[in-house]
Residue frames as qw, qx, qy, qz and C-alpha x, y, z in Angstrom:
[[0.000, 0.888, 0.459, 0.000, 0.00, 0.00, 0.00],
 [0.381, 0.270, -0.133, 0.874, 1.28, 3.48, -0.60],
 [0.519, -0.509, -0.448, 0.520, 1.36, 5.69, 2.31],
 [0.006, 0.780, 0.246, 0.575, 0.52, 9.52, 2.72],
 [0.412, -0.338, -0.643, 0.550, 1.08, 11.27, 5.72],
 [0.034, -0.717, -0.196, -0.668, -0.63, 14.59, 6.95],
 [0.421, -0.039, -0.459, 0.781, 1.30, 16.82, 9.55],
 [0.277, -0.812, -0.437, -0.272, -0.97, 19.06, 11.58],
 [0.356, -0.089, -0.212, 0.906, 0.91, 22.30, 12.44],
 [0.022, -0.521, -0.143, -0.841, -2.04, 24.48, 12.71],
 [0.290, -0.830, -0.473, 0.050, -2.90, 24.86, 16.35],
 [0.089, -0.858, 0.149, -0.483, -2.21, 28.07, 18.26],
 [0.621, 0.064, -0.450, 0.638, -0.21, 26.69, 21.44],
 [0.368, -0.790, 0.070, -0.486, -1.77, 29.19, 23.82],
 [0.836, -0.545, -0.002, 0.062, -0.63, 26.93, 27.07],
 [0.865, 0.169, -0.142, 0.451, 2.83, 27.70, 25.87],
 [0.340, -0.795, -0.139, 0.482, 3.26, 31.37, 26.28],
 [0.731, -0.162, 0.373, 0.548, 5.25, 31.39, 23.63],
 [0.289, 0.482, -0.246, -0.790, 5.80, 34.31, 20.73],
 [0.438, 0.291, -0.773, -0.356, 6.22, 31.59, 18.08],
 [0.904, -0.159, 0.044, -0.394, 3.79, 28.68, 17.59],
 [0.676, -0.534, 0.503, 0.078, 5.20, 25.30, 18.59],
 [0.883, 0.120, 0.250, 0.379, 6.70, 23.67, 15.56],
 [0.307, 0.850, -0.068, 0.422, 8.58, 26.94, 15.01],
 [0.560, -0.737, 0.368, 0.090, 10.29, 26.57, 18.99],
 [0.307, 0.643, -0.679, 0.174, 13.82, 25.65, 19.02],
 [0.961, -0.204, 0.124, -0.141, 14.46, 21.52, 20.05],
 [0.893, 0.266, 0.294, 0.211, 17.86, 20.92, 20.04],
 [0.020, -0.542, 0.326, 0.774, 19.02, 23.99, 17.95],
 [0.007, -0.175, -0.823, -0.540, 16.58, 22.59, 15.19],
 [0.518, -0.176, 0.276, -0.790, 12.86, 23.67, 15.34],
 [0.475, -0.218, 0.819, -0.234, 10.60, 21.31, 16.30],
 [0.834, 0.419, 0.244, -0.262, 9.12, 20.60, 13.03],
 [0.518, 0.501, -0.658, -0.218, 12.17, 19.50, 11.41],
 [0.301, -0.079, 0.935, -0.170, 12.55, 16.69, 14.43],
 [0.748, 0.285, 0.456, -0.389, 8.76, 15.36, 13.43],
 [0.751, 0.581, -0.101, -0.298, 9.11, 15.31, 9.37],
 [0.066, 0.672, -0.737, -0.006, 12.76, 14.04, 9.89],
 [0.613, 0.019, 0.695, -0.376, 10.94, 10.57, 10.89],
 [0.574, 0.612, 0.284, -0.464, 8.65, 10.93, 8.41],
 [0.487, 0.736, -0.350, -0.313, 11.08, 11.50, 5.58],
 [0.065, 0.487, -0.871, 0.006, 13.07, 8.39, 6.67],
 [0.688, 0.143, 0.493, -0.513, 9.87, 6.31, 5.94],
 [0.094, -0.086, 0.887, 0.444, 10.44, 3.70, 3.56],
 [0.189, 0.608, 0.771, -0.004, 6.48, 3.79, 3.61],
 [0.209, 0.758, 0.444, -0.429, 5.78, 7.06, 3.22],
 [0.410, 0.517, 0.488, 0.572, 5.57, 8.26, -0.70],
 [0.007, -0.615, -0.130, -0.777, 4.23, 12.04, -0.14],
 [0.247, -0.542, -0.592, 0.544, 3.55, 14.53, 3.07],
 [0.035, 0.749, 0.292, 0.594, 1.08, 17.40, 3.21],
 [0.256, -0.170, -0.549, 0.777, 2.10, 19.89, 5.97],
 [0.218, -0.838, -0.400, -0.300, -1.19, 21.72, 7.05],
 [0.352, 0.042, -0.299, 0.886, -0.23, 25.32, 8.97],
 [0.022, 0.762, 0.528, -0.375, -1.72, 27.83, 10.60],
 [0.479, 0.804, 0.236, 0.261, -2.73, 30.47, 7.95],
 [0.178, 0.955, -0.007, 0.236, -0.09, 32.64, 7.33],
 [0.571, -0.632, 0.517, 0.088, 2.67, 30.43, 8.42],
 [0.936, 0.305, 0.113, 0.137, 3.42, 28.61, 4.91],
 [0.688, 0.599, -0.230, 0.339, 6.64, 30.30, 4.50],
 [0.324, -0.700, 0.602, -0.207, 7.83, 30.05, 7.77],
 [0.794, 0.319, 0.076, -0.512, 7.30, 26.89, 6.83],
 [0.830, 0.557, 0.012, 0.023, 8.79, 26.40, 3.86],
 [0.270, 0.806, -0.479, 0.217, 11.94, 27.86, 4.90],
 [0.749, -0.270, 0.569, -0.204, 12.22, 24.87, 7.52],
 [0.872, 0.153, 0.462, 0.057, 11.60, 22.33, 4.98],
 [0.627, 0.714, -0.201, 0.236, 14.26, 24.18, 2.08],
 [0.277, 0.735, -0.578, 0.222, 16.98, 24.07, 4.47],
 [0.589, -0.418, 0.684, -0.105, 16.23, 21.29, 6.14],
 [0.273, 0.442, -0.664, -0.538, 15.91, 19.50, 2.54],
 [0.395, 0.095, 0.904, -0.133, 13.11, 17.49, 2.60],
 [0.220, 0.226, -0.591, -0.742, 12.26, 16.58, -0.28],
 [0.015, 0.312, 0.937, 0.156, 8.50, 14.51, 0.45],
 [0.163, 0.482, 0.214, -0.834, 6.83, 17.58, 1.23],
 [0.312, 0.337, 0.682, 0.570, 4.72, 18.04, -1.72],
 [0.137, -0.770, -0.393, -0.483, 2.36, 20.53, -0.18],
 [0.078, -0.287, -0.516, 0.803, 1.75, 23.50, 2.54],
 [0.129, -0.595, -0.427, -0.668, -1.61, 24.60, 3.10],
 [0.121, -0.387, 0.286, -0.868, -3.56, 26.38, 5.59],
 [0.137, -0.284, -0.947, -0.058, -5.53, 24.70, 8.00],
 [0.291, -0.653, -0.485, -0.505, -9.26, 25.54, 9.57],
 [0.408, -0.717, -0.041, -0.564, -10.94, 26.46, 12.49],
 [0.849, -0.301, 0.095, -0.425, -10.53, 23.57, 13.76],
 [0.148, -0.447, 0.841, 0.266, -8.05, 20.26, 13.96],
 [0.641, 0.389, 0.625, -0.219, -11.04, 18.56, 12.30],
 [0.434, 0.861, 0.134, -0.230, -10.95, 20.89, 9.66],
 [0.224, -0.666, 0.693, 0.161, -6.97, 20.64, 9.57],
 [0.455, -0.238, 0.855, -0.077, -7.02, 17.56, 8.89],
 [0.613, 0.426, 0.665, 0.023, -9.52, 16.88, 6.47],
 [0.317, 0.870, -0.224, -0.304, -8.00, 19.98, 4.18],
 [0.047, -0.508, 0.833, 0.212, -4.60, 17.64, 4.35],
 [0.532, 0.045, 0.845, 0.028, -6.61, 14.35, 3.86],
 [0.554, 0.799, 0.179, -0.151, -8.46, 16.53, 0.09],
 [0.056, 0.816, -0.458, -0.347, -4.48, 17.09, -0.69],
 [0.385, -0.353, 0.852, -0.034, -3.49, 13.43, -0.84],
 [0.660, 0.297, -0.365, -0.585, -3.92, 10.90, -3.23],
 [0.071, 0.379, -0.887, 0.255, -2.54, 7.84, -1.33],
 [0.622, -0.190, -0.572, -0.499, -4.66, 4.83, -0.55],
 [0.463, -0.479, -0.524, 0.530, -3.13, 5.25, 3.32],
 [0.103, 0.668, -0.219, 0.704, -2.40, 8.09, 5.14],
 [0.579, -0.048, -0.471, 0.664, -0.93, 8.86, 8.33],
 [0.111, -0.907, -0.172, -0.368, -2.20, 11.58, 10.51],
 [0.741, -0.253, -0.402, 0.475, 0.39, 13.11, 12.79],
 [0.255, -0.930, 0.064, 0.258, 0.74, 16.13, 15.32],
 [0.338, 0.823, -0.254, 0.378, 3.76, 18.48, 14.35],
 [0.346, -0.723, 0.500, -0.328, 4.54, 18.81, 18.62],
 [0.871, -0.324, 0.370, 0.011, 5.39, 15.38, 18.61],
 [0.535, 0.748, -0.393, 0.008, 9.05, 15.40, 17.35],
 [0.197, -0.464, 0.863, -0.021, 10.19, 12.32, 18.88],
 [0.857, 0.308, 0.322, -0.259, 8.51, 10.02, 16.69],
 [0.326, -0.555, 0.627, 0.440, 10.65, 7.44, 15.19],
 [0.548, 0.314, -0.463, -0.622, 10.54, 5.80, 11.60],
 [0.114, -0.199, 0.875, -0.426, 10.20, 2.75, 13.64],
 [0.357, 0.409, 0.574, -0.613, 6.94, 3.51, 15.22],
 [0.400, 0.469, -0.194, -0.763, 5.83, 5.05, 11.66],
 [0.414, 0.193, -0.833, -0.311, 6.65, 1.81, 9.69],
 [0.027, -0.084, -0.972, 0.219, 4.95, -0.35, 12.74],
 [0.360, 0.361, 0.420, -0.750, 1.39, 1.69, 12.21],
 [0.355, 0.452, -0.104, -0.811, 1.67, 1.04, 9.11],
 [0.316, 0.240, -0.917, -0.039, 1.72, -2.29, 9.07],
 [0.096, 0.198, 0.899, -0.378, -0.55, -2.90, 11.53],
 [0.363, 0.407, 0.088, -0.833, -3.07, -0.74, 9.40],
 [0.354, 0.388, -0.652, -0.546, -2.69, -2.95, 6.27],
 [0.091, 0.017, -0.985, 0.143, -3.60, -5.67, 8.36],
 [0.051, -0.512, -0.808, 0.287, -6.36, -4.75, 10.47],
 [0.078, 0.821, 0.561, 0.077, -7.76, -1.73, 8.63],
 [0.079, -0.868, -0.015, -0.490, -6.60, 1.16, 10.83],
 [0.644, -0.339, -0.452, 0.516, -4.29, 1.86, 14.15],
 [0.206, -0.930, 0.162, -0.259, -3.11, 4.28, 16.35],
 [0.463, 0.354, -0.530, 0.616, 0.09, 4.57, 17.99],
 [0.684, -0.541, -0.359, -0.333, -0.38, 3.90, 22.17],
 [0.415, 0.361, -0.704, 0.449, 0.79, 3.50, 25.25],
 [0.401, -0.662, -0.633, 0.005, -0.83, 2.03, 28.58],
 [0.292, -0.793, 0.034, -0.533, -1.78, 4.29, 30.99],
 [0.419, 0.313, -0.729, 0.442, 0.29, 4.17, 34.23],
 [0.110, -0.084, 0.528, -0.838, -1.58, 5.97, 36.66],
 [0.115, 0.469, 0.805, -0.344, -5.02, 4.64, 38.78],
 [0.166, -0.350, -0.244, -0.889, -7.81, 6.81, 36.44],
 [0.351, 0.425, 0.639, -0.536, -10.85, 8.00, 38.69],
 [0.077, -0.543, -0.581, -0.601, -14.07, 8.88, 37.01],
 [0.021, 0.148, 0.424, -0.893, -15.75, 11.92, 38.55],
 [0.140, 0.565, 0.801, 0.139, -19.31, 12.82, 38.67],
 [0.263, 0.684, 0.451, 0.510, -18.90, 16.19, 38.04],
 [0.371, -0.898, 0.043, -0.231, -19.23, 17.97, 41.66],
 [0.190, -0.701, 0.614, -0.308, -15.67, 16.55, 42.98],
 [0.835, -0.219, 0.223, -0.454, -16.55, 12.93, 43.45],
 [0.458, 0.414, -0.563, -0.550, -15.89, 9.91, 42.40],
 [0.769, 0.103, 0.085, -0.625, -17.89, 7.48, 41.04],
 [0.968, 0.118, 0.220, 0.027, -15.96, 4.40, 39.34],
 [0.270, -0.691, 0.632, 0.224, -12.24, 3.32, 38.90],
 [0.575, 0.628, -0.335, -0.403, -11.64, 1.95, 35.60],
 [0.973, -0.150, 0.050, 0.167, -10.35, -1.52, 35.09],
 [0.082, -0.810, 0.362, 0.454, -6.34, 0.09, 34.50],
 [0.533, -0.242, 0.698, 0.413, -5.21, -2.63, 32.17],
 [0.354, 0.572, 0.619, 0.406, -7.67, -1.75, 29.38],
 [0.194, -0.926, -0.072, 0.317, -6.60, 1.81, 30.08],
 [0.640, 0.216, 0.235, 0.699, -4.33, 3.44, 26.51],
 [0.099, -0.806, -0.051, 0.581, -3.06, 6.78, 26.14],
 [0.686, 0.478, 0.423, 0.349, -3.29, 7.24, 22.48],
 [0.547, -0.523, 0.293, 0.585, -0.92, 8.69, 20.79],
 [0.674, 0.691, 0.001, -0.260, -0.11, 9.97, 17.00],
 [0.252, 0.091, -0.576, -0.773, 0.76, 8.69, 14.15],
 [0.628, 0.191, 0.610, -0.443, -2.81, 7.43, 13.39],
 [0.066, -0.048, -0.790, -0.608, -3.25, 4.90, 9.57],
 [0.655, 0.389, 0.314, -0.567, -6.39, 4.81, 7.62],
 [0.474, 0.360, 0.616, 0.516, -7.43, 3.93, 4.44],
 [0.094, -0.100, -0.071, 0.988, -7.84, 7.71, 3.30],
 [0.406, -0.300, -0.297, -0.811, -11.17, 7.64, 1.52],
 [0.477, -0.649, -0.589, -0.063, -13.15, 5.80, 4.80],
 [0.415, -0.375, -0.485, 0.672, -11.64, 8.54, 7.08],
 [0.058, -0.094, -0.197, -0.974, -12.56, 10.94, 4.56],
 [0.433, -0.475, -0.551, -0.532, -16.01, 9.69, 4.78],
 [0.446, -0.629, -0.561, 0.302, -16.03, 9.38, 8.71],
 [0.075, -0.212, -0.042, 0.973, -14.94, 13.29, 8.74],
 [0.286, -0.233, -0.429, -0.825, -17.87, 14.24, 6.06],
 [0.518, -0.484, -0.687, -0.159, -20.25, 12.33, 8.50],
 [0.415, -0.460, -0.450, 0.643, -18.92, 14.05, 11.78],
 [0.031, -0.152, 0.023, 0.988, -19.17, 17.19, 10.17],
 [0.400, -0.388, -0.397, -0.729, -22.81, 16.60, 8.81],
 [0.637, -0.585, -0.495, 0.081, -24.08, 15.36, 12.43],
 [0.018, 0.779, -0.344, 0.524, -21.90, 18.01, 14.22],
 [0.840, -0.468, 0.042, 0.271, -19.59, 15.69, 16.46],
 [0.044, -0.838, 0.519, -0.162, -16.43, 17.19, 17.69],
 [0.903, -0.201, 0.054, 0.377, -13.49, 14.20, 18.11],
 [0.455, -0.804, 0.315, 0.220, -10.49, 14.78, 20.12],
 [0.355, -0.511, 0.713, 0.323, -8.46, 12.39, 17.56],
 [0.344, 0.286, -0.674, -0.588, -8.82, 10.67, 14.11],
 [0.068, -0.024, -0.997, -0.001, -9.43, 7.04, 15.69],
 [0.219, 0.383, 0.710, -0.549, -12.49, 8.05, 17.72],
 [0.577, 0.387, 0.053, -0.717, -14.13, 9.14, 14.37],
 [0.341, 0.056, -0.904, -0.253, -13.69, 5.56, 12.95],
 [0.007, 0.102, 0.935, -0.340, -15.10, 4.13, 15.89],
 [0.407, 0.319, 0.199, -0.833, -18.13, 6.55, 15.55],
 [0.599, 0.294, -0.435, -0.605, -18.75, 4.16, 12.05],
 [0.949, -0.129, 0.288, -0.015, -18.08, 0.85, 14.24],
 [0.860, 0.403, -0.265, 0.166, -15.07, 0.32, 12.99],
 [0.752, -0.612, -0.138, 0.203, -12.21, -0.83, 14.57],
 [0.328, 0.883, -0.294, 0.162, -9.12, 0.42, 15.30],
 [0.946, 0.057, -0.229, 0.220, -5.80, -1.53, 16.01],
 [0.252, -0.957, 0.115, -0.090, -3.60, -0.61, 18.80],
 [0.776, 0.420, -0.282, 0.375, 0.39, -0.20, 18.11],
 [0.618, -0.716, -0.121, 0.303, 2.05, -0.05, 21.45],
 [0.250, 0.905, -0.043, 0.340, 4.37, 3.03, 21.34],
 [0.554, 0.146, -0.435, 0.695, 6.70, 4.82, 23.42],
 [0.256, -0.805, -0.483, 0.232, 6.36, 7.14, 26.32],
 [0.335, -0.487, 0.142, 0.794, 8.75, 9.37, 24.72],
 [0.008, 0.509, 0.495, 0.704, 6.46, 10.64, 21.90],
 [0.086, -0.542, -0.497, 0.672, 5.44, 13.24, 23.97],
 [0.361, 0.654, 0.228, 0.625, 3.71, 16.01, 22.52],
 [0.359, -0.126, -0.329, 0.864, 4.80, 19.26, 23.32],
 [0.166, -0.800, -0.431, -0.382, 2.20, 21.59, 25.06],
 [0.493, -0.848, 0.057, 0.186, 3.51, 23.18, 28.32],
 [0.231, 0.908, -0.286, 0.202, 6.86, 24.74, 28.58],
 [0.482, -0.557, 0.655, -0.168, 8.10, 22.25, 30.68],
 [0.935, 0.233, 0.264, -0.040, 8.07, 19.65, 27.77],
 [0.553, 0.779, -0.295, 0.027, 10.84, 21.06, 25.74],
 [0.126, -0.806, 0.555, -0.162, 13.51, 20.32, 28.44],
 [0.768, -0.210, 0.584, -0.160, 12.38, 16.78, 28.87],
 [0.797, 0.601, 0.043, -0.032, 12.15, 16.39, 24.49],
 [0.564, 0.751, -0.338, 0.052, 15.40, 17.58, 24.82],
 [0.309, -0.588, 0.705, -0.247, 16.83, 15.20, 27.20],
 [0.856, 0.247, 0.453, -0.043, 15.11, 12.15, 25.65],
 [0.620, 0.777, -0.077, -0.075, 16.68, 13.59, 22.38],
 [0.058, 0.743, -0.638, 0.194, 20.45, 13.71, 23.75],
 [0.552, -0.359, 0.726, -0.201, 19.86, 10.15, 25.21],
 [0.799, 0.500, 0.335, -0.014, 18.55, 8.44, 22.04],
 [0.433, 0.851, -0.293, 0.036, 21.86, 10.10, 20.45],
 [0.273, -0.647, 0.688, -0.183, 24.16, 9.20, 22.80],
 [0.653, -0.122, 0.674, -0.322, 22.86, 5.79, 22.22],
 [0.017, -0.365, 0.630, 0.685, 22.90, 5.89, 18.36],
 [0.493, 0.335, 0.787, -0.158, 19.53, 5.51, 17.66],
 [0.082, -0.028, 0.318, 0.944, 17.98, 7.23, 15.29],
 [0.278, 0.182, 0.554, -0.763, 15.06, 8.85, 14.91]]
């Protein structure tokens, strides 16, 4: 199967503080979208990427991806209101009979992980990249309470990349958007058609970066995965 991927760089990062949105921070002395696509571009699966931006960021952009010289880029566009909308602008760009949906802030994703979604997509349809949950979840009833303590072992903290086949995700987007439903992540609008979705156990270092206090840790995972001669 050939493989697509579609980066989502268009939120806003408010919880950072930051001037610059996050795949524009420094990671490293690199920003942090060259760590993500750098994965990406060392995908023996992936054939083409569409970077979606917030408007009026394509040629910050672009200068990233001309001197960091990746050459699968094929596209920058703008994205929507929304990461719904994001997302389904990159998934109209693509012609690929997968595709890959992945956050920008997560720039320790390895080509590893990338090749092991996509495999596990070809098989069983769709996946997500995962990892269990460590900590005891409560459920609250709203006022402070709480009401019921999850079993923990059937307890994942999902993660991006996420495979499809491109035209059923296109169609589970066109359907969320005629029924107005709002999903937090790609998978949870499969599921919305019954369909399943195959979980690819991950790492706990795909973090994504949202708080200032992520960069220091990205970049201490980053210097230990060197030091160790992995690659990414």
């Amino acid at each position: 199967m050939e493989w697509g991927a579609v980066v989502v760089a268009a939120g806003r990062g408010t919880r950072m503080g930051a001037a610059d949105n996050k795949p524009y921070l420094k990671l490293a002395g690199r920003a942090v979208l060259a760590h993500t696509l750098e994965a990406f571009e060392r995908s023996d699966s992936v054939k083409s990427i569409v970077l979606v931006v917030t408007s009026g960021e394509q040629k910050k952009a672009a200068e990233i991806i001309g001197n960091e010289g990746f050459g699968k880029v094929k596209l920058i566009i703008p994205g929507g209101a929304e990461r719904q909308d994001s997302v389904y602008a990159g998934l109209t760009a693509l012609d690929t009979e997968g595709v890959l949906v992945h956050d920008a802030a997560r720039p320790l994703i390895t080509s590893a992980q990338i090749e092991a979604c996509c495999r596990a997509a070809e098989e069983h349809g769709s996946s997500a990249i995962a990892v269990p949950v460590k900590d005891t979840i409560k459920v609250s009833d709203g006022n402070g309470f709480i009401v019921a303590t999850p079993e923990r072992r059937t307890l994942w903290s999902v993660q991006t990349p996420q495979a499809f086949l491109r035209t059923e995700l296109m169609q589970a987007h066109r359907q969320a958007q005629e029924e107005g439903a709002i999903a937090t992540d790609d998978a949870m609008l499969l599921e919305r058609l019954g369909r399943k979705v195959a979980i690819v156990e991950g790492d706990y270092a795909n973090l994504k970066i949202t708080t200032p206090e992520d960069l220091p840790i990205a970049e201490l995972l980053l210097a230990r995965r060197k030091e160790k001669g992995e690659p990414n």
